[in-house]
C-alpha positions as CSV (number, residue, x, y, z in Angstrom):
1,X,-7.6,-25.5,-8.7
2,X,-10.1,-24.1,-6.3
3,X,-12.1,-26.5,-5.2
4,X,-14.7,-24.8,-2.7
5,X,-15.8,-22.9,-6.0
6,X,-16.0,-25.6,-8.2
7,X,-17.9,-27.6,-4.6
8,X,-20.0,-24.8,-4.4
9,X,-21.0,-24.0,-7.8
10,X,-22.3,-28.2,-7.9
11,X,-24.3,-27.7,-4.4
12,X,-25.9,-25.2,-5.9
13,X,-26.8,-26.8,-8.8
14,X,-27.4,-30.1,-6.4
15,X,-29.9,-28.0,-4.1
16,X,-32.3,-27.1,-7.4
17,X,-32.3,-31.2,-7.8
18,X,-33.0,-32.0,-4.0
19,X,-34.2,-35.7,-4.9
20,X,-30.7,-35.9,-6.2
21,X,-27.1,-36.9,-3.8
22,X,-24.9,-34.2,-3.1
23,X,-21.4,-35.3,-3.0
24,X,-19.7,-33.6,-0.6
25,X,-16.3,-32.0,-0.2
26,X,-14.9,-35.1,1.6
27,X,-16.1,-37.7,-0.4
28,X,-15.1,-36.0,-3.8
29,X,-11.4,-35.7,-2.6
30,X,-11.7,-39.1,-1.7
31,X,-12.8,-39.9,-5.5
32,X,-10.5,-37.5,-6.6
33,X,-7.5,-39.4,-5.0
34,X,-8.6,-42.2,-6.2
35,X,-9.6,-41.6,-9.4
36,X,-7.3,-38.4,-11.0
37,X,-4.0,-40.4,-11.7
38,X,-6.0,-43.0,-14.1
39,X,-7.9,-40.7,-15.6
40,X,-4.6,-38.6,-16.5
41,X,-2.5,-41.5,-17.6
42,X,-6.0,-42.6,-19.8
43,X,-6.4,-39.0,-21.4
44,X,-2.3,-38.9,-21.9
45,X,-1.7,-42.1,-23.4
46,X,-4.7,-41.5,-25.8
47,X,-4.2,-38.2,-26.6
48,X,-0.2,-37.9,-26.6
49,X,0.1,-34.5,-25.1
50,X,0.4,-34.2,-21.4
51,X,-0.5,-30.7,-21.0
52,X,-3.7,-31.3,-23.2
53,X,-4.2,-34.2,-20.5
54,X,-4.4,-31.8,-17.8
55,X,-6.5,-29.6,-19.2
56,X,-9.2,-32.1,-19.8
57,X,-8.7,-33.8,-16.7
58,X,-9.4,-30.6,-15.0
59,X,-12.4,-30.0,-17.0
60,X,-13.7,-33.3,-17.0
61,X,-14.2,-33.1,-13.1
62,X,-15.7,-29.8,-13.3
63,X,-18.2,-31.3,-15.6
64,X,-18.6,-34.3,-13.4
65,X,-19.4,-32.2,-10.1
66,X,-21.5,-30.0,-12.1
67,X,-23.8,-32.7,-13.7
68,X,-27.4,-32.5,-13.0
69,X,-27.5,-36.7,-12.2
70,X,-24.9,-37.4,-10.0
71,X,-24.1,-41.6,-10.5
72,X,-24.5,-43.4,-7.5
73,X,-21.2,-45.2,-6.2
74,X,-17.6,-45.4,-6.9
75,X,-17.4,-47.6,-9.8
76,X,-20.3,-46.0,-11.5
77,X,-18.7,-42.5,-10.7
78,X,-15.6,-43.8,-12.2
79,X,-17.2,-44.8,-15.5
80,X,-18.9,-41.5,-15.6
81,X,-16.1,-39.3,-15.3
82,X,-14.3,-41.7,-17.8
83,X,-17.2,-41.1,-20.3
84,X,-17.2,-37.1,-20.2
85,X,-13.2,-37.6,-20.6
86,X,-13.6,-39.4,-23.9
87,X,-16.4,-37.2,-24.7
88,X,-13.8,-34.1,-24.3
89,X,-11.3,-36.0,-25.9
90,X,-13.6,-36.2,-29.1
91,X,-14.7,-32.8,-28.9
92,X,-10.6,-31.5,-29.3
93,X,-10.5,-33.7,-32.2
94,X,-13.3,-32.5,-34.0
95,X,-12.5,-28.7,-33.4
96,X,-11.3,-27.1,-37.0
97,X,-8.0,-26.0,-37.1
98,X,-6.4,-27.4,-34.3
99,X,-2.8,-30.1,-34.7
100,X,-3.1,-33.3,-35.5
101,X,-2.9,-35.8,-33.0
102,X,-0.2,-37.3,-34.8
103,X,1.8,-34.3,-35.0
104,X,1.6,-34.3,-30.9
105,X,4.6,-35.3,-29.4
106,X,4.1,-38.6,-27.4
107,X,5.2,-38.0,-23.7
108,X,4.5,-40.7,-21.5
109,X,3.0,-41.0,-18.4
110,X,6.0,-43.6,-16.6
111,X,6.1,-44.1,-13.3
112,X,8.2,-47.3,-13.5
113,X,9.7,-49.2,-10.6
114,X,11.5,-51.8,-12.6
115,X,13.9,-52.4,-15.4
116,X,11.4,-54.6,-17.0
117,X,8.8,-52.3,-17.4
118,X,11.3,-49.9,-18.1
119,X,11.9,-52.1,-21.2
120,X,8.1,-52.7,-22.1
121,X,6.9,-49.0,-21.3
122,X,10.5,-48.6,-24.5
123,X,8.5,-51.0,-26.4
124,X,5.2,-49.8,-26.3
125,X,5.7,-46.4,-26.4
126,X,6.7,-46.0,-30.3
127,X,4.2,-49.0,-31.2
128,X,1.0,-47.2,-29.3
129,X,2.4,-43.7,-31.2
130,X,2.1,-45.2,-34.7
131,X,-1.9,-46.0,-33.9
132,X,-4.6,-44.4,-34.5
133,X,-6.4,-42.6,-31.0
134,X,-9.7,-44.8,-31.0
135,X,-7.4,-47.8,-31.0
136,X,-5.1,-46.5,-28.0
137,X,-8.1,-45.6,-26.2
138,X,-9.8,-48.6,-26.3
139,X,-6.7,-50.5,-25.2
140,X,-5.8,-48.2,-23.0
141,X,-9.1,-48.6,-21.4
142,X,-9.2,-52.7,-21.7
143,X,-5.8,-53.2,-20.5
144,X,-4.7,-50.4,-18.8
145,X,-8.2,-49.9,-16.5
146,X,-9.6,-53.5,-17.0
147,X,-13.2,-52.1,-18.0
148,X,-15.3,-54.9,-19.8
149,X,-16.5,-54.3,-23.4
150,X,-19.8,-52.8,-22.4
151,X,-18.0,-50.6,-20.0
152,X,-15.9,-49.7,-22.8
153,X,-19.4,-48.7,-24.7
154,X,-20.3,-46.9,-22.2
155,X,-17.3,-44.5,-21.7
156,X,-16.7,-44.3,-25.6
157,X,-20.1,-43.9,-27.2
158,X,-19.6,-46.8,-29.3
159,X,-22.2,-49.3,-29.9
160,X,-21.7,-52.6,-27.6
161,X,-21.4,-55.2,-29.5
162,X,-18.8,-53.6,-31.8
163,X,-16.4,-53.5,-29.1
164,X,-15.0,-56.5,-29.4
165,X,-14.2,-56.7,-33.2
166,X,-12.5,-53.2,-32.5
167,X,-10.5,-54.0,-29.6
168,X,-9.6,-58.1,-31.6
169,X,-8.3,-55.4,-34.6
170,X,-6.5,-52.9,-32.1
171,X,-4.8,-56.1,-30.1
172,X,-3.5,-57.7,-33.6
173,X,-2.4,-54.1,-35.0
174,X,-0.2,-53.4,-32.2
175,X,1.2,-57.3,-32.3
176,X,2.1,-56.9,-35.9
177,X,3.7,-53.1,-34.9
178,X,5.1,-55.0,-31.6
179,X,6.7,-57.8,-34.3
180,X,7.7,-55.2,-37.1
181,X,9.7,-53.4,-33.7
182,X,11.3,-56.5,-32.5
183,X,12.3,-57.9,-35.7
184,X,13.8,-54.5,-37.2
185,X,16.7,-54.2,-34.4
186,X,17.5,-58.4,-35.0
187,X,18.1,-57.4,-38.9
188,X,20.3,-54.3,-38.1
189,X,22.4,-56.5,-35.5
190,X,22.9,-59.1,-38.5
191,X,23.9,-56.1,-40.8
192,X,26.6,-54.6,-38.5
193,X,28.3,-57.8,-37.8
């Protein structure tokens, strides 16, 4: 992508708001670098569809340079352009006519360095696949980015206190889906022998 446009296009918009931070081209690669491979793994995991990942990711920072109130530091940055993901996410769900998130095929995002997590990523994969995308996101974004459960309310829109039944349901769901996976492979072993 070319940046200096995208840069360009948010100074300009920056210099109608001059009470308002401009973050420069330095600093934003800086955020980018640290921020773009979360946010893709987030919007991948959640949505199942890597391509569809990029594509939001892409426009998710063009929406984050271009907003009219820039957040002030990194972590607040962060939870921004975390919230305008979800936001996009939403926004593809709602449009008419378009696949079914279930219908998606679920490509992970696996950059593993060991045969355990090899072995978990195998086990969480299908059991993350069978639920539904507000429960993968919210785990996603509790486990996988440690954000607190007013963070979470924050990037998702939901209401605060909320979060926490939601996220006590998502946890037991995928248990029971963990359990259902564990315990299938034990009964076909006992079958074949």
């Amino acid at each position: 992508m070319n940046w200096d446009f995208v840069l360009s296009r948010a100074e300009i918009t920056d210099t109608l708001q001059a009470s308002e931070p401009v973050m420069n081209s330095e600093r934003f690669a800086a955020f980018y670098e640290r921020s773009a491979r979360p946010l893709w793994a987030y919007l991948a995991r959640v949505s199942g569809d890597p391509s569809l990942a990029d594509d939001l990711m892409q426009e998710s920072y063009v929406r984050f340079l271009c907003a009219s109130s820039p957040c002030d530091g990194e972590v607040e940055s962060r939870r921004y352009l975390f919230r305008i993901a979800s936001n996009l996410l939403r926004d593809h769900w709602r449009r008419p006519g378009t696949t079914s998130i279930d219908d998606l095929p679920e490509n992970l995002f696996v950059a593993a360095d060991t045969s355990d997590q090899l072995d978990s990523w195998a086990l969480l994969e299908p059991a993350m696949a069978r639920m539904r995308p507000r429960d993968r996101q919210l785990l996603w974004l509790a486990h996988a980015e440690n954000y607190s459960h007013s963070e979470i309310a924050q990037i998702t829109g939901l209401a605060s206190p909320s979060i926490r039944l939601l996220l006590f349901r998502a946890r037991r769901k995928i248990a029971r889906i963990l359990k259902q996976q564990t315990e299938r492979p034990n009964a076909e072993d006992r079958r074949e022998r």
